[in-house]
C-alpha positions as a printed NumPy array, in Angstrom:
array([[  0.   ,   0.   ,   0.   ],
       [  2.011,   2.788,  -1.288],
       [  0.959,   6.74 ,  -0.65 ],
       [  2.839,   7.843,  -3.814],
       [  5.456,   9.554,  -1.96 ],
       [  8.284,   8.249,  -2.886],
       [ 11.217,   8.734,  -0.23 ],
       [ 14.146,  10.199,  -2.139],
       [ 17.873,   9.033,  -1.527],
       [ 19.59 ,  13.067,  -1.968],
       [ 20.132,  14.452,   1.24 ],
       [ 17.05 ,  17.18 ,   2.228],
       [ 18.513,  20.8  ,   1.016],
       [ 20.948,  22.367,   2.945],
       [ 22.843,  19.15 ,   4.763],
       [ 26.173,  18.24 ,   4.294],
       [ 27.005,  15.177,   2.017],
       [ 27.439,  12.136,   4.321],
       [ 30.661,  10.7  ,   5.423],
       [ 32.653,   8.499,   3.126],
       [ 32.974,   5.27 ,   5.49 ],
       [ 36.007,   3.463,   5.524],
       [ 36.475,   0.307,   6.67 ],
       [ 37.676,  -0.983,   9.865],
       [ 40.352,  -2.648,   8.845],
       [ 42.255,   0.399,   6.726],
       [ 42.011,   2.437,   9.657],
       [ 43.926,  -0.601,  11.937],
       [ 45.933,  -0.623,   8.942],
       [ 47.323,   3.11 ,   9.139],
       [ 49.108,   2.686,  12.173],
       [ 51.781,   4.56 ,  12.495],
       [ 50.642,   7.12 ,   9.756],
       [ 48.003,   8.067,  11.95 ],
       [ 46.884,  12.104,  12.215],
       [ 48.746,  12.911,  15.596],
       [ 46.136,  13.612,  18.524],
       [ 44.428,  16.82 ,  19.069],
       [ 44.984,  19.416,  21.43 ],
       [ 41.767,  18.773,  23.218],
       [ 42.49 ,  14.902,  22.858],
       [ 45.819,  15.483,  25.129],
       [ 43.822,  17.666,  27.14 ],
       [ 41.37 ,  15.078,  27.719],
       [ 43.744,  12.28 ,  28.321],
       [ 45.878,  14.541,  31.315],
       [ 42.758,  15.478,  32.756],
       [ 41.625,  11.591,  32.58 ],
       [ 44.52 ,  10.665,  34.362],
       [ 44.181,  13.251,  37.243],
       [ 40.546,  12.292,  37.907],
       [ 42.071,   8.533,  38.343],
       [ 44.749,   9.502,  40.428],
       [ 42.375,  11.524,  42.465],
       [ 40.176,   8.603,  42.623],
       [ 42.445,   6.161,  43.598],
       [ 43.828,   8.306,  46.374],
       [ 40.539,   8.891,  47.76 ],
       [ 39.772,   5.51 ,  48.056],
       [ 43.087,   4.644,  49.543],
       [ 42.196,   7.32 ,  51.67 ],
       [ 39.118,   5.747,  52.922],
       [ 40.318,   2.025,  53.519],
       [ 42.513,   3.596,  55.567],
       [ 39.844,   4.856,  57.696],
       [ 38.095,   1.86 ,  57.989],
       [ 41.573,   0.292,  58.993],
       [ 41.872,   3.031,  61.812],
       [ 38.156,   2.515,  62.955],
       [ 38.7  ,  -1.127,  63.389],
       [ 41.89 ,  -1.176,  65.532],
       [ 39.811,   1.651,  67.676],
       [ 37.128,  -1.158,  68.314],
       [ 39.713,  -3.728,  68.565],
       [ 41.605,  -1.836,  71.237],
       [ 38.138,  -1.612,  73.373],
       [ 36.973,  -4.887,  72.406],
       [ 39.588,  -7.49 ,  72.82 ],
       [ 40.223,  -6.508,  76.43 ],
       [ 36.809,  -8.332,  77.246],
       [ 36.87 , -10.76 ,  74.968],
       [ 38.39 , -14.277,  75.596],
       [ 41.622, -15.629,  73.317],
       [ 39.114, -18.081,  70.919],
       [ 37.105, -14.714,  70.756],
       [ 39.854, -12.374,  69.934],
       [ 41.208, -14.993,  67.501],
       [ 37.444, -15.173,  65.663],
       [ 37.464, -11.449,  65.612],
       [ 41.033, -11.124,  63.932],
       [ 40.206, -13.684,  61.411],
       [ 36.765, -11.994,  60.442],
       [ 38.069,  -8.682,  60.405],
       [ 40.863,  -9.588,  57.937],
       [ 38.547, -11.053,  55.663],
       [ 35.728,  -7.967,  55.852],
       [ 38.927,  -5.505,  55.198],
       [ 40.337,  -8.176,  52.445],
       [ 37.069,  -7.744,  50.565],
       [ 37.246,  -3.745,  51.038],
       [ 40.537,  -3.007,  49.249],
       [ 39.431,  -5.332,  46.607],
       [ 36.789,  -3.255,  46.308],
       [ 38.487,   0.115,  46.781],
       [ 41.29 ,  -1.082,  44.218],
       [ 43.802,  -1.264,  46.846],
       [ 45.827,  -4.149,  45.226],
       [ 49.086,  -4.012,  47.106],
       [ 47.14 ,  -3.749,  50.41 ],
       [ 44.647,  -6.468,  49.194],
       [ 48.135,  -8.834,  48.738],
       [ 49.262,  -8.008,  51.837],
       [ 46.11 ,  -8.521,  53.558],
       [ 46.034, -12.195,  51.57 ],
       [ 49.109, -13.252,  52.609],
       [ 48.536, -12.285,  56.167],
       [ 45.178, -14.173,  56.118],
       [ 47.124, -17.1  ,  54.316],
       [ 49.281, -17.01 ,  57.142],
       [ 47.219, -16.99 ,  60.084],
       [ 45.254, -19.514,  58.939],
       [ 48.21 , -21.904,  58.479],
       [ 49.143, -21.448,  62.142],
       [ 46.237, -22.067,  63.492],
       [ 45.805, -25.306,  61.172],
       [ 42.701, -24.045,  58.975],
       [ 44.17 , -24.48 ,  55.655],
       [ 45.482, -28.195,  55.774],
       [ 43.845, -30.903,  53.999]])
């Protein structure tokens, strides 16, 4: 059911011609004989890599706090609290702040952290088959 209307393939009247499309692979191709970046495009890249380092910092900066806040409570808690207890506590804790700096992106603390829970649980004989 046609209206006689015909839609026409020429742009409408005052547009620009459409892009010439190249493909994928001759732009892979050019390489090295790429246009070098913009202005802007540098601009946009240092300002990228501020906003990550500012980032990253600030969630350093807040593991850190949550590190603080837990020896607080340790520090009151663990006077009243027998050795099994203390020992449950420790163990918990490392695995609640573990899971944090994975989250946060803290990877060297998260090793750490991993190697100290590796550690403890070794000692205490958790880990043997």
């Amino acid at each position: 059911m046609s209206t006689g209307v015909e839609p026409s393939s020429e742009p409408p009247e005052g547009s620009s011609t459409p892009a010439v499309k190249k493909p994928f692979s001759e732009v892979i191709a050019r390489g090295a004989d790429a246009l070098p970046p913009l202005p802007v495009d540098e601009s946009a890249a240092a300002l990228e890599l501020r906003l990550q380092k500012e980032t990253d910092g600030r969630n350093e900066d807040r593991f850190y706090a949550f590190a603080f806040g837990t020896v607080i409570l340790d520090m009151a808690m663990f006077q009243h609290l027998p050795a099994i207890g203390i020992l449950c506590v420790f163990l918990l804790e490392i695995v609640i702040l573990l899971g944090l700096a994975k989250r946060l992106g803290n990877e060297h603390i998260s090793i750490l952290l991993d190697y100290l829970f590796h550690k403890l649980c070794e000692r205490i004989g958790l880990g043997k088959d």
